[in-house]
mmCIF file of the protein (N, C-alpha, C, O) and its ligand, coordinates in Angstrom:
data_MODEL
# 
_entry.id   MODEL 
# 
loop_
_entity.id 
_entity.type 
_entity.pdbx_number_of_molecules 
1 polymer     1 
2 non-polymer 1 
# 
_entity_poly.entity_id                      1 
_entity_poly.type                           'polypeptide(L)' 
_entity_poly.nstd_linkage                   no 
_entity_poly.nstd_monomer                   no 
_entity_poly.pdbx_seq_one_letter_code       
;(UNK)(UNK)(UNK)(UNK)(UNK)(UNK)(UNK)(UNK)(UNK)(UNK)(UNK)(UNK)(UNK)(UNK)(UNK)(UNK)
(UNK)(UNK)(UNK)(UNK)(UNK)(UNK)(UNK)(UNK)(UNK)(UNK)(UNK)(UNK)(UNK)(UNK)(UNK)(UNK)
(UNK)(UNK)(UNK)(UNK)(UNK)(UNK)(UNK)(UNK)(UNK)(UNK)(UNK)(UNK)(UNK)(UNK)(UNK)(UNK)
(UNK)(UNK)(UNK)(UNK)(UNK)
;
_entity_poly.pdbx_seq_one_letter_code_can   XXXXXXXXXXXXXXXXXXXXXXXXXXXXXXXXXXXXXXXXXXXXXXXXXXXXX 
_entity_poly.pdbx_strand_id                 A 
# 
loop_
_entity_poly_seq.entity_id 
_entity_poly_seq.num 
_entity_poly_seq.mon_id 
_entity_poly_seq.hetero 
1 1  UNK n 
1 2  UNK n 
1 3  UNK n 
1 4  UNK n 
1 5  UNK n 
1 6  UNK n 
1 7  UNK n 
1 8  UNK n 
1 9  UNK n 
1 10 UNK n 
1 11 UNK n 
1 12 UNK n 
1 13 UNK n 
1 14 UNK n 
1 15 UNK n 
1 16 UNK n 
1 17 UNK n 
1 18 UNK n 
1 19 UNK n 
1 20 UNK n 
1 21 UNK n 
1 22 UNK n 
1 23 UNK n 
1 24 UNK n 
1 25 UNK n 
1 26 UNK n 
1 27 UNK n 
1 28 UNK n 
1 29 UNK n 
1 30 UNK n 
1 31 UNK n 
1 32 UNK n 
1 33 UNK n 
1 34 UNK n 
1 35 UNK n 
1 36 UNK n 
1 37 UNK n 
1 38 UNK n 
1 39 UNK n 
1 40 UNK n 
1 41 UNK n 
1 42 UNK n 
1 43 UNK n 
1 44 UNK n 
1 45 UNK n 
1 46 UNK n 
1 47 UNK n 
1 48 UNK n 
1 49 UNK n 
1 50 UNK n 
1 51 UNK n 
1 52 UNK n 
1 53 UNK n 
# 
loop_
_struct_asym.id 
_struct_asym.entity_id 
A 1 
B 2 
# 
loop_
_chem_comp.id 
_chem_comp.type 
_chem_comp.mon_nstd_flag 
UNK 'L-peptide linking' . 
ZN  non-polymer         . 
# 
_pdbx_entity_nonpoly.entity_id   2 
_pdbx_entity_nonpoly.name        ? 
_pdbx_entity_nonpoly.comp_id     ZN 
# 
_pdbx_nonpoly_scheme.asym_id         B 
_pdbx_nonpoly_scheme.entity_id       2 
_pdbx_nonpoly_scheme.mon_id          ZN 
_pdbx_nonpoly_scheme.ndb_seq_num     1 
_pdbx_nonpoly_scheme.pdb_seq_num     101 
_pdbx_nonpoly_scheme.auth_seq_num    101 
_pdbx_nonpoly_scheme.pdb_mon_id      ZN 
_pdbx_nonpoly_scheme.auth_mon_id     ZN 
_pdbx_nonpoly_scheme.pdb_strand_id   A 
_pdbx_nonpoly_scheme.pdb_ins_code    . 
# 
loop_
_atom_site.group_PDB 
_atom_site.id 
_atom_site.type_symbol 
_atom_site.label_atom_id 
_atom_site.label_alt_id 
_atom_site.label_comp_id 
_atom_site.label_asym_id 
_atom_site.label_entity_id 
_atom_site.label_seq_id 
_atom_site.pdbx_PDB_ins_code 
_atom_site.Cartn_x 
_atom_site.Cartn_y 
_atom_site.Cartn_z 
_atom_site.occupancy 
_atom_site.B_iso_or_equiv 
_atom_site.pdbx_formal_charge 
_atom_site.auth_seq_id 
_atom_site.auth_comp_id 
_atom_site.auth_asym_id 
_atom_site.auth_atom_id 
_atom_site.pdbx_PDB_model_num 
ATOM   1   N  N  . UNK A 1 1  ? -1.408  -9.512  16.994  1.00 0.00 ? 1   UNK A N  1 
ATOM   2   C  CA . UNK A 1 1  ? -0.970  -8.110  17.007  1.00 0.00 ? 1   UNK A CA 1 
ATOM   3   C  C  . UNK A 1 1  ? -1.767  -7.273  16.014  1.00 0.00 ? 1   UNK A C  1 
ATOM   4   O  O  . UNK A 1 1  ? -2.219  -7.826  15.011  1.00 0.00 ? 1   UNK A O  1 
ATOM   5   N  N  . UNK A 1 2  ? -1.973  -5.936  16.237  1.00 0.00 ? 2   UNK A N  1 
ATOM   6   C  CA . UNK A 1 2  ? -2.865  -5.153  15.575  1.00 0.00 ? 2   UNK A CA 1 
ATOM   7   C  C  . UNK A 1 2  ? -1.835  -4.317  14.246  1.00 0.00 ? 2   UNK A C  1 
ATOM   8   O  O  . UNK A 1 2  ? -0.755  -3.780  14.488  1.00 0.00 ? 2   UNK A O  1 
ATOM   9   N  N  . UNK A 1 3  ? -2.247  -4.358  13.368  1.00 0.00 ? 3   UNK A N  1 
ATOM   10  C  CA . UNK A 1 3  ? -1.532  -3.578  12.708  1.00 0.00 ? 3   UNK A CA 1 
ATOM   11  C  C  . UNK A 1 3  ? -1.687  -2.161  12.425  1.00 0.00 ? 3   UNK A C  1 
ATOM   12  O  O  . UNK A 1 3  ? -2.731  -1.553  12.190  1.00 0.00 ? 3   UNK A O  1 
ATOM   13  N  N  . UNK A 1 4  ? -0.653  -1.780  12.473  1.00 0.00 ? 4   UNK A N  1 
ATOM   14  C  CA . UNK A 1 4  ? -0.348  -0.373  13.196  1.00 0.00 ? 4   UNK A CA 1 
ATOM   15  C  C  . UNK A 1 4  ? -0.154  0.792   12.222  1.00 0.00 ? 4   UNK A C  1 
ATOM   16  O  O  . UNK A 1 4  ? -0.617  1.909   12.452  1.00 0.00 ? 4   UNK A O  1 
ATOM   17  N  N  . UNK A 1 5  ? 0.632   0.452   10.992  1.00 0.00 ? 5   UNK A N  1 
ATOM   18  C  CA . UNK A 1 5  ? 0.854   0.824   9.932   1.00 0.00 ? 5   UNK A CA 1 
ATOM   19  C  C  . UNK A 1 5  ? -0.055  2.040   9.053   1.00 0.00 ? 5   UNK A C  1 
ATOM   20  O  O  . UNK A 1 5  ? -1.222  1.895   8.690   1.00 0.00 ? 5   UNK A O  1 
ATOM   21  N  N  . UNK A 1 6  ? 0.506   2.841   8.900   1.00 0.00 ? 6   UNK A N  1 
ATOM   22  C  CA . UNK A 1 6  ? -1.203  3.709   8.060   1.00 0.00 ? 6   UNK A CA 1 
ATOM   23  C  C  . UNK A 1 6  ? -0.837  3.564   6.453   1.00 0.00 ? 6   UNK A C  1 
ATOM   24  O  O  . UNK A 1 6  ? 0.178   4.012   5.920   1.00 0.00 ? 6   UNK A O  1 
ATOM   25  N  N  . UNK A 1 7  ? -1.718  2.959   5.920   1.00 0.00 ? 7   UNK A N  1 
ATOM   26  C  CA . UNK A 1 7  ? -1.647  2.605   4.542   1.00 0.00 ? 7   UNK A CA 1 
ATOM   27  C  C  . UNK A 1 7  ? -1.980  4.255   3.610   1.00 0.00 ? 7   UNK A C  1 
ATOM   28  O  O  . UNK A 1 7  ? -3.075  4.817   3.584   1.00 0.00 ? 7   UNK A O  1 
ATOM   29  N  N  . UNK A 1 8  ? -0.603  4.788   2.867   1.00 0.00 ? 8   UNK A N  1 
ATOM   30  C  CA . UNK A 1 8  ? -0.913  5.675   2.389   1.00 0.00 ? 8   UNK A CA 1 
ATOM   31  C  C  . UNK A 1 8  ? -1.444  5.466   0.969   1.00 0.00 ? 8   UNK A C  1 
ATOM   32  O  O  . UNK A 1 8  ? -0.815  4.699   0.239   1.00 0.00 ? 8   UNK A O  1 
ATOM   33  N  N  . UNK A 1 9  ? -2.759  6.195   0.417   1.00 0.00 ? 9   UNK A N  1 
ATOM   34  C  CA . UNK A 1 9  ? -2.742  6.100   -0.459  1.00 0.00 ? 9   UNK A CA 1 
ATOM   35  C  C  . UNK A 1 9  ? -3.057  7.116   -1.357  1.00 0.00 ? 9   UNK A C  1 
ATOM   36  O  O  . UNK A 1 9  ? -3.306  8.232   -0.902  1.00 0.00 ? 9   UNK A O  1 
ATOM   37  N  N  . UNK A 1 10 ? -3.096  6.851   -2.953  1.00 0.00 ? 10  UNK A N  1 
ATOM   38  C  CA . UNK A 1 10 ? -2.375  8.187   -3.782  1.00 0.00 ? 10  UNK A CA 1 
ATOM   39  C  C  . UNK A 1 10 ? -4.091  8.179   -4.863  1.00 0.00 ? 10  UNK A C  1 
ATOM   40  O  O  . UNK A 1 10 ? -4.851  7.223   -5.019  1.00 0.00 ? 10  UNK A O  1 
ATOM   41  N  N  . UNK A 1 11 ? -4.216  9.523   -5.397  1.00 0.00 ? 11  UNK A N  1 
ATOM   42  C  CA . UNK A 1 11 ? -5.216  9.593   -6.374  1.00 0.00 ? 11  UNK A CA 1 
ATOM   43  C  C  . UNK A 1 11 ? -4.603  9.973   -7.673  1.00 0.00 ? 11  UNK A C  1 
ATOM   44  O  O  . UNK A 1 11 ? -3.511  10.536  -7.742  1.00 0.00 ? 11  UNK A O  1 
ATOM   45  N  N  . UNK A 1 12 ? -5.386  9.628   -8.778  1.00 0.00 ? 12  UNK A N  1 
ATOM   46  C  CA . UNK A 1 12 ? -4.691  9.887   -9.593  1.00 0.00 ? 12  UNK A CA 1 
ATOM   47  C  C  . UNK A 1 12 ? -3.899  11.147  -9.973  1.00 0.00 ? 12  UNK A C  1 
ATOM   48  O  O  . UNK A 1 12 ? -2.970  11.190  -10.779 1.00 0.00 ? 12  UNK A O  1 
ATOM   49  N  N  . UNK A 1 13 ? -4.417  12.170  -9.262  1.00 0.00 ? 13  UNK A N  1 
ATOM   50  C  CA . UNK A 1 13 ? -3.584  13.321  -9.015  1.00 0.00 ? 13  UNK A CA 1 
ATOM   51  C  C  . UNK A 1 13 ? -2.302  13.352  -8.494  1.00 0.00 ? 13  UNK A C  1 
ATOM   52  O  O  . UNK A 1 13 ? -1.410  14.107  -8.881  1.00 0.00 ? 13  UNK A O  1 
ATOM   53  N  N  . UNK A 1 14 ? -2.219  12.571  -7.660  1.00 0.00 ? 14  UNK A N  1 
ATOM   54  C  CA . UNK A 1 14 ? -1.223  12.539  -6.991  1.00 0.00 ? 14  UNK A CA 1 
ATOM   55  C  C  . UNK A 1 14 ? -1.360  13.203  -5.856  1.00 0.00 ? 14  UNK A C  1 
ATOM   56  O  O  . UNK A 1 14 ? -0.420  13.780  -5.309  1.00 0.00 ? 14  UNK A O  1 
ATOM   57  N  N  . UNK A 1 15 ? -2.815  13.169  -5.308  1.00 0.00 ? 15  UNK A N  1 
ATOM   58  C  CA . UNK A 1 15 ? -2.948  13.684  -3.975  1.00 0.00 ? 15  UNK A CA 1 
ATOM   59  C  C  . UNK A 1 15 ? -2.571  12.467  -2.635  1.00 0.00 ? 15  UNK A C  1 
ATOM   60  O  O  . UNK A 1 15 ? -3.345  11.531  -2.835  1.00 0.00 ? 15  UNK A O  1 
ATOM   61  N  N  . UNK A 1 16 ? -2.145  12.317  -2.030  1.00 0.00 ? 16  UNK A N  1 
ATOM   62  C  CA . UNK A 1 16 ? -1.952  11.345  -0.858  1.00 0.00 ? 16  UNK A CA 1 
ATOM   63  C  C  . UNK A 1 16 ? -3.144  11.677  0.139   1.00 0.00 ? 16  UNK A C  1 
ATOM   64  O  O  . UNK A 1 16 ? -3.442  12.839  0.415   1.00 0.00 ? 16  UNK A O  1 
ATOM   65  N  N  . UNK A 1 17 ? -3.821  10.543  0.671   1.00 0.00 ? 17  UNK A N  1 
ATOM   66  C  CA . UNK A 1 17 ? -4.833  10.058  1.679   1.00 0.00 ? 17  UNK A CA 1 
ATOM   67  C  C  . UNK A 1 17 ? -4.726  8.838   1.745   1.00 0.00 ? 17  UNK A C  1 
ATOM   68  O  O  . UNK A 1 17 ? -4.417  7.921   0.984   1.00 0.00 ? 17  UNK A O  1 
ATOM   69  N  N  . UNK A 1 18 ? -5.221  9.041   3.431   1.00 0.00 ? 18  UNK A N  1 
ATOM   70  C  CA . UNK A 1 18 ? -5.521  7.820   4.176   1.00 0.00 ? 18  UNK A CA 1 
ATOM   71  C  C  . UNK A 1 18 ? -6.777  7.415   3.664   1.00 0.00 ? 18  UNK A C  1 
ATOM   72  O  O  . UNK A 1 18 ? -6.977  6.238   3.966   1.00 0.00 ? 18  UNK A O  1 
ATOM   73  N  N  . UNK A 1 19 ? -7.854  7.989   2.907   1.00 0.00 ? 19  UNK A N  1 
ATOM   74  C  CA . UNK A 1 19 ? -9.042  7.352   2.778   1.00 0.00 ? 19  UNK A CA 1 
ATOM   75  C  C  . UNK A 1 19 ? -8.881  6.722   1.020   1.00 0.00 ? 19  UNK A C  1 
ATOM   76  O  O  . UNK A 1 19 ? -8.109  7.058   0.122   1.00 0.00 ? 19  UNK A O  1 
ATOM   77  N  N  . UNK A 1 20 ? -9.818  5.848   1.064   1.00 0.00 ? 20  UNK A N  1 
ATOM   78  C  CA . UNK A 1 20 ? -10.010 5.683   -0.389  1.00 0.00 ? 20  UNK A CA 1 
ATOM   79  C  C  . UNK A 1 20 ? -10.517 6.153   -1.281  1.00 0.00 ? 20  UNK A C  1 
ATOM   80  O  O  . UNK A 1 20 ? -10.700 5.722   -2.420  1.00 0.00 ? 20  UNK A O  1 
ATOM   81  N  N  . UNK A 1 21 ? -10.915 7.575   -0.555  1.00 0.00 ? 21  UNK A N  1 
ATOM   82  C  CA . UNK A 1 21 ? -11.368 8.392   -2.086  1.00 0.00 ? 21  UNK A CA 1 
ATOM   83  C  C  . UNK A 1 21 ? -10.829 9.771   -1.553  1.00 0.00 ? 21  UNK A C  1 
ATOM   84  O  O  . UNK A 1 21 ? -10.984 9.984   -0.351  1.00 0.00 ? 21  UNK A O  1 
ATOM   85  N  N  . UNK A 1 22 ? -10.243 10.684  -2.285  1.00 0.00 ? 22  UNK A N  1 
ATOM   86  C  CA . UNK A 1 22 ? -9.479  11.506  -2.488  1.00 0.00 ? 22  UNK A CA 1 
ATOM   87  C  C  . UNK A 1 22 ? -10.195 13.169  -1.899  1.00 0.00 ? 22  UNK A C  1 
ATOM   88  O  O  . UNK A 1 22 ? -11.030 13.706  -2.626  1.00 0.00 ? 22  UNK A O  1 
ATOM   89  N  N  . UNK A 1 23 ? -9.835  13.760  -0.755  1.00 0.00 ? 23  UNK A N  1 
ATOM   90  C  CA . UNK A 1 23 ? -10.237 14.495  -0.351  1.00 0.00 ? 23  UNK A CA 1 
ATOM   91  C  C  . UNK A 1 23 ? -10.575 15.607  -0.974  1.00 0.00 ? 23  UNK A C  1 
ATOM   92  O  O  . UNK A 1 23 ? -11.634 16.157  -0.669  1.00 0.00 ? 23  UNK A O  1 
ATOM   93  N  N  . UNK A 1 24 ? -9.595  16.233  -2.131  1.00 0.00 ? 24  UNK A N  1 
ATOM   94  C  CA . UNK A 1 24 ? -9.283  17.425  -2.797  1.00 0.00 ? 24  UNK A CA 1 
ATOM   95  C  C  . UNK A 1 24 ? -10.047 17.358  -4.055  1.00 0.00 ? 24  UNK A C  1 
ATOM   96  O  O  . UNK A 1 24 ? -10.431 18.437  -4.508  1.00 0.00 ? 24  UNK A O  1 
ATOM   97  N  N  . UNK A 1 25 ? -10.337 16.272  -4.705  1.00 0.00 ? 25  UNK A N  1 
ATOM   98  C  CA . UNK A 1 25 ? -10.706 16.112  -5.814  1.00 0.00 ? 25  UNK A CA 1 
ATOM   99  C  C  . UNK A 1 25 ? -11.592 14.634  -6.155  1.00 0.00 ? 25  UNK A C  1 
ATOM   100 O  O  . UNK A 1 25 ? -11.623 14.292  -7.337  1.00 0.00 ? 25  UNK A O  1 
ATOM   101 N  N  . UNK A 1 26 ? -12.233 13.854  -5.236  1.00 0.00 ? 26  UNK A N  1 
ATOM   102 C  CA . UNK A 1 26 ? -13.009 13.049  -5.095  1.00 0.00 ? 26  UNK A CA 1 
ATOM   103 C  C  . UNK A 1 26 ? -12.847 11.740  -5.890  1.00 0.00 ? 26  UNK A C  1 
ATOM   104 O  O  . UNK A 1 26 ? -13.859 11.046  -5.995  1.00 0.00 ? 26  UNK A O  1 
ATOM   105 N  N  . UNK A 1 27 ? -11.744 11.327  -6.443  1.00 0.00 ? 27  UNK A N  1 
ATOM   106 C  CA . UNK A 1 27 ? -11.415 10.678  -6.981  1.00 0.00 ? 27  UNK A CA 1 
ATOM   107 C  C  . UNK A 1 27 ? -10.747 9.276   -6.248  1.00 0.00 ? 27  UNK A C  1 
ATOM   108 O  O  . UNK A 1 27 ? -9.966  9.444   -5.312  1.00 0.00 ? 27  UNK A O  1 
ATOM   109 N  N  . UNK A 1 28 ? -11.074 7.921   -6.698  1.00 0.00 ? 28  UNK A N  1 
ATOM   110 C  CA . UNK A 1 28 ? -10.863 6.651   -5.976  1.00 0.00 ? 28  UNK A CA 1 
ATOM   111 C  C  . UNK A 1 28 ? -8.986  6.738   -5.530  1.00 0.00 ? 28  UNK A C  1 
ATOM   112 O  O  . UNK A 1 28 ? -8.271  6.826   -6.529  1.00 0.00 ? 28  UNK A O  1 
ATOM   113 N  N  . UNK A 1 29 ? -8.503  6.725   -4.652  1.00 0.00 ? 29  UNK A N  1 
ATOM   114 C  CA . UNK A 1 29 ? -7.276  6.051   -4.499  1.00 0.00 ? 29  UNK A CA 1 
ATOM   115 C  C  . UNK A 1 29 ? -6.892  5.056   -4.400  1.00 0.00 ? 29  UNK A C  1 
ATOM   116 O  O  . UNK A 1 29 ? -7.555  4.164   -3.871  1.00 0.00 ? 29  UNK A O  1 
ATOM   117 N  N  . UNK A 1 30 ? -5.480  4.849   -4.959  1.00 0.00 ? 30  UNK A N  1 
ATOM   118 C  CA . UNK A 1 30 ? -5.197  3.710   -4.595  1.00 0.00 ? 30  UNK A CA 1 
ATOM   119 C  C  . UNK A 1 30 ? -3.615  3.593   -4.077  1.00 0.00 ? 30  UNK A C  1 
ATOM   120 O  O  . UNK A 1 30 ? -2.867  4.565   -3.969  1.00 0.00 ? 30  UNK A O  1 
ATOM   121 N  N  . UNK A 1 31 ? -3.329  2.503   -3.841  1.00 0.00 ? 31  UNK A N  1 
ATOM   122 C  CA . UNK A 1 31 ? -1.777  2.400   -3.261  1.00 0.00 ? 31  UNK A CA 1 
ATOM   123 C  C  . UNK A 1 31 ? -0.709  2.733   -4.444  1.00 0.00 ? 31  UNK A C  1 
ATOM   124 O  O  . UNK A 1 31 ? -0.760  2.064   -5.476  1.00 0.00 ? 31  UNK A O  1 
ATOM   125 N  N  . UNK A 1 32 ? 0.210   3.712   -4.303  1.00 0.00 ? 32  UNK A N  1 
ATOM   126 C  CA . UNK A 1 32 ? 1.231   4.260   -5.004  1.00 0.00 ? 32  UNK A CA 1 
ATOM   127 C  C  . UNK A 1 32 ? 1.643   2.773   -5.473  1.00 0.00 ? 32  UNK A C  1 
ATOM   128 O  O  . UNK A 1 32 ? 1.314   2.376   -6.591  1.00 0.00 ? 32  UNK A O  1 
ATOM   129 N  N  . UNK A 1 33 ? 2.479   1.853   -4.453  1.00 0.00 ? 33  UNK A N  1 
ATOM   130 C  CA . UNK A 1 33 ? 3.184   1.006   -4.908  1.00 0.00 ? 33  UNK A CA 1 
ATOM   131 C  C  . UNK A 1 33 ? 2.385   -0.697  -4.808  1.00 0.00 ? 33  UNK A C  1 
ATOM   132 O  O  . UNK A 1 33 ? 2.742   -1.641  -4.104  1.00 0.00 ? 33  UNK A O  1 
ATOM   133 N  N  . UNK A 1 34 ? 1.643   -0.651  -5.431  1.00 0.00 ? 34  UNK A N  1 
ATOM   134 C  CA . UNK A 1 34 ? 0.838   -2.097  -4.903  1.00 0.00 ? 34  UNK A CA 1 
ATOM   135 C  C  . UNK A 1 34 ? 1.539   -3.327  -5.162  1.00 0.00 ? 34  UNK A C  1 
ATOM   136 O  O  . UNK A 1 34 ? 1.242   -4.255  -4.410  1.00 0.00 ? 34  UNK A O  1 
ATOM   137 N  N  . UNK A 1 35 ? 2.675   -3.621  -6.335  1.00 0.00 ? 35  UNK A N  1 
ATOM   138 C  CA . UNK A 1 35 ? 3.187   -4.528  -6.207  1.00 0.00 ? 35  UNK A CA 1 
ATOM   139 C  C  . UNK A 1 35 ? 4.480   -4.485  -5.355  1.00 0.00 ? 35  UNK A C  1 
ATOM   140 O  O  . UNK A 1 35 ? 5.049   -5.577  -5.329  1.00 0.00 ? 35  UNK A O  1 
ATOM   141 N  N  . UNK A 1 36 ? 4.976   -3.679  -4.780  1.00 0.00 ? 36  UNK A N  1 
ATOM   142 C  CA . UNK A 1 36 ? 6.262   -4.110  -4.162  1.00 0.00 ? 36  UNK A CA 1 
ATOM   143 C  C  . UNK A 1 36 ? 6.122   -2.684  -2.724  1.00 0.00 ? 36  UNK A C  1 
ATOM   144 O  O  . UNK A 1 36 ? 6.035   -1.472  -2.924  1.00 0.00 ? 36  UNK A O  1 
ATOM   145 N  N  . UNK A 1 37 ? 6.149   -3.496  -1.205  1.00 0.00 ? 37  UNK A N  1 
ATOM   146 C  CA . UNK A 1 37 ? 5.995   -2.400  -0.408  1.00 0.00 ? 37  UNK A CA 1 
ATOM   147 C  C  . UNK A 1 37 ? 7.158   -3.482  0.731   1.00 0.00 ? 37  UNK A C  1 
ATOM   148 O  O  . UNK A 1 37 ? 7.095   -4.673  1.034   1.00 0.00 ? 37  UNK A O  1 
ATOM   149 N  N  . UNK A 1 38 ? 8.218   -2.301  1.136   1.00 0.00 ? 38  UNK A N  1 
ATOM   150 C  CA . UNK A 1 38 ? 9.254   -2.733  2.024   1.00 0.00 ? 38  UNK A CA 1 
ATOM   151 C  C  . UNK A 1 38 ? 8.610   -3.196  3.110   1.00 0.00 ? 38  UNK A C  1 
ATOM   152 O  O  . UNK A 1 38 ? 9.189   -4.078  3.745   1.00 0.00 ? 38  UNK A O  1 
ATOM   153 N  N  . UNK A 1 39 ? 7.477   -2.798  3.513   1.00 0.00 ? 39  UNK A N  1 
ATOM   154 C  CA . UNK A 1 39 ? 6.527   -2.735  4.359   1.00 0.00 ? 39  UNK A CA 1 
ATOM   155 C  C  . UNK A 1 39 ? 5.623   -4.131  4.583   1.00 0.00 ? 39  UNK A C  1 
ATOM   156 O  O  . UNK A 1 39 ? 4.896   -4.608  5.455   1.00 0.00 ? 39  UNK A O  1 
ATOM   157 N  N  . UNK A 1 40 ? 6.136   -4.495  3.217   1.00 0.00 ? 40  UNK A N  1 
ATOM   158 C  CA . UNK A 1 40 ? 4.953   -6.056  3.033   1.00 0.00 ? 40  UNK A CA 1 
ATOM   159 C  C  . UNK A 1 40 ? 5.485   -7.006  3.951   1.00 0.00 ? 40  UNK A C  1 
ATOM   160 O  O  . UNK A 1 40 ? 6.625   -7.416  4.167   1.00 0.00 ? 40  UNK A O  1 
ATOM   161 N  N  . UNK A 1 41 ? 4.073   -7.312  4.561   1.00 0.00 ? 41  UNK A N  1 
ATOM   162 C  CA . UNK A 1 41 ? 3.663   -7.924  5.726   1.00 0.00 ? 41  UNK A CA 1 
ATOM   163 C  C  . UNK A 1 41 ? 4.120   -9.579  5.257   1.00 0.00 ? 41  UNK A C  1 
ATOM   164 O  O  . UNK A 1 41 ? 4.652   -10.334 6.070   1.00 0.00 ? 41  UNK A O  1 
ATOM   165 N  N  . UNK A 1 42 ? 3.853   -9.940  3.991   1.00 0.00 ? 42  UNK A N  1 
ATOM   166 C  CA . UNK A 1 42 ? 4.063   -10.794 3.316   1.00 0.00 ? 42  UNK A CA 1 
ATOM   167 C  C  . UNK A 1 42 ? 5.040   -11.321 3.141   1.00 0.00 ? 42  UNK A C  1 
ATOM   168 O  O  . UNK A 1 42 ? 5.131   -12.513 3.433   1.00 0.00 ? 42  UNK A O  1 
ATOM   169 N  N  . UNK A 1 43 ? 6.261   -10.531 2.530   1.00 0.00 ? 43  UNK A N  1 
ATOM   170 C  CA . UNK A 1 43 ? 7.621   -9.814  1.409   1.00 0.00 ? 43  UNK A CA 1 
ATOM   171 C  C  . UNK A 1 43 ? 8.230   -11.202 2.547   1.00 0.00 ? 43  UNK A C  1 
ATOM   172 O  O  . UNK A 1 43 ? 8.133   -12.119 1.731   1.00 0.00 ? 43  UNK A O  1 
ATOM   173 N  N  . UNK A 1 44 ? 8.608   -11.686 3.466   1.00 0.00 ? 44  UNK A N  1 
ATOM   174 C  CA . UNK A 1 44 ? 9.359   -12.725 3.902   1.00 0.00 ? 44  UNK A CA 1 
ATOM   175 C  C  . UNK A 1 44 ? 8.724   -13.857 3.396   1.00 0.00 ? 44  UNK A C  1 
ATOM   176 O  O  . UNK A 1 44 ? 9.287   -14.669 2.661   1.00 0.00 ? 44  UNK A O  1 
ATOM   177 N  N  . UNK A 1 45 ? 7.529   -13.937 3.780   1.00 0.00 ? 45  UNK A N  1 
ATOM   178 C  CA . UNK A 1 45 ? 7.338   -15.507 3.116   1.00 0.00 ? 45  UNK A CA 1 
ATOM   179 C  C  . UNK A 1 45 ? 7.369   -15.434 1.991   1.00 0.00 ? 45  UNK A C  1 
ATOM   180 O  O  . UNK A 1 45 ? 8.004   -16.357 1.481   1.00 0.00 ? 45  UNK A O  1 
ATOM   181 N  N  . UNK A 1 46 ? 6.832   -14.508 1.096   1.00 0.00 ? 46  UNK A N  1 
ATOM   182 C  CA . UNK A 1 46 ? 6.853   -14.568 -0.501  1.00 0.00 ? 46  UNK A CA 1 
ATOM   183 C  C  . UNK A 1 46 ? 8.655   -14.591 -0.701  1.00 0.00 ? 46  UNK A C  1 
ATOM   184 O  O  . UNK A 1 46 ? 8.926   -14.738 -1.892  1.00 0.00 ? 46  UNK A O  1 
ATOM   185 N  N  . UNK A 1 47 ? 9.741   -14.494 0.072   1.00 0.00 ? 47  UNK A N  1 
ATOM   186 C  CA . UNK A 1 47 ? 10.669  -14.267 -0.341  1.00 0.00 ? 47  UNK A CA 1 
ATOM   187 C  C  . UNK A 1 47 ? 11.251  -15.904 -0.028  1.00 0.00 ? 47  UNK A C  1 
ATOM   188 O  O  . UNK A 1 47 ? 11.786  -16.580 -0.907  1.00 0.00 ? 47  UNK A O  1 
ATOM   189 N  N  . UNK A 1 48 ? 11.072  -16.298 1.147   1.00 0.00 ? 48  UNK A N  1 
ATOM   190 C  CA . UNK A 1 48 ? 10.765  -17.819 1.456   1.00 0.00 ? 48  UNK A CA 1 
ATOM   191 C  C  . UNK A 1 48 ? 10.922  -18.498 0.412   1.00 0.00 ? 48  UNK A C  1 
ATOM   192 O  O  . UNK A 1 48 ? 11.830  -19.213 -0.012  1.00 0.00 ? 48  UNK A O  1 
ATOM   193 N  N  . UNK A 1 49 ? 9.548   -18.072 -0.097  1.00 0.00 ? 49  UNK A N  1 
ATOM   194 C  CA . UNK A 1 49 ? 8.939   -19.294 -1.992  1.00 0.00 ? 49  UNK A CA 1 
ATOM   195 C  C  . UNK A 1 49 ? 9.815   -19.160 -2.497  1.00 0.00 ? 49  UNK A C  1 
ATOM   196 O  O  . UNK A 1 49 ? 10.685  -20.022 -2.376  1.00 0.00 ? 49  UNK A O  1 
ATOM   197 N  N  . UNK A 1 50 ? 10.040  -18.023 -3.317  1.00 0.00 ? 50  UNK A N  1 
ATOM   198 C  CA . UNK A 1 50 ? 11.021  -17.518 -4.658  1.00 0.00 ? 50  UNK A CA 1 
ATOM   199 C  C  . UNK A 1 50 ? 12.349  -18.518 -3.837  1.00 0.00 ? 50  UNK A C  1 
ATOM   200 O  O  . UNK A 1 50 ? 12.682  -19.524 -4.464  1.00 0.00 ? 50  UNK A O  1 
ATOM   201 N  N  . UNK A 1 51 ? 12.720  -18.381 -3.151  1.00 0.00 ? 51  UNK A N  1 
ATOM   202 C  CA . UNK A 1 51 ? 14.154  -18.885 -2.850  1.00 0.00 ? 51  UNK A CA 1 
ATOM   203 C  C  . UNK A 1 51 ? 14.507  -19.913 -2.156  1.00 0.00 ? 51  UNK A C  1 
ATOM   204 O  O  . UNK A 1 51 ? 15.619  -20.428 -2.034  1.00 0.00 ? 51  UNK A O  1 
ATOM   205 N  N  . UNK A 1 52 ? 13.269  -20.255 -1.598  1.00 0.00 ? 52  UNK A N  1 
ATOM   206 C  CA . UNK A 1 52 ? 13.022  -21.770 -1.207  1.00 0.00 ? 52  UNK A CA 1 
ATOM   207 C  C  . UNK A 1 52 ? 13.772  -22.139 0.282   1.00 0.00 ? 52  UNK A C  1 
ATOM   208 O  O  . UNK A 1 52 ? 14.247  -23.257 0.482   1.00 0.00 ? 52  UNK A O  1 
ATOM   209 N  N  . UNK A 1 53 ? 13.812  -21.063 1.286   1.00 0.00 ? 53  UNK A N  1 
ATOM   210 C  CA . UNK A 1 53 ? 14.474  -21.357 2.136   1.00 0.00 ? 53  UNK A CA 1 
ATOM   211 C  C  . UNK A 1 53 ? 13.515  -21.859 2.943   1.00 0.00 ? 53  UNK A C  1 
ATOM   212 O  O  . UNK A 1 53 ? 13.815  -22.319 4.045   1.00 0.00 ? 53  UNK A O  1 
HETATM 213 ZN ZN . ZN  B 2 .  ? -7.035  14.024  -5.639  1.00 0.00 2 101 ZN  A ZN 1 
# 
């Protein structure tokens, strides 16, 4: 399956883009929340480990 999802991401401004560098002010973005996303594709199996089911 393709993932579908649009990864938003933030500059240090606090501008939001889809690209990795910041439209308004040219600056690198990155993901607002990089350690914890409801969204994580992951977040079940990593939740799996921690709890060992
Ligand atoms: Zn910016």
């Amino acid at each position: 399956m393709k993932e579908k999802r649009i990864k938003m991401m933030r500059c240090p401004n606090y501008h939001y883009s889809l690209r990795e560098k910041c439209p308004e002010c040219g600056l690198a973005t990155s993901s607002p929340h990089p350690k914890y996303s409801p969204e994580d594709k992951y977040g079940e199996y990593r939740r799996k480990m921690l709890y060992g089911e």
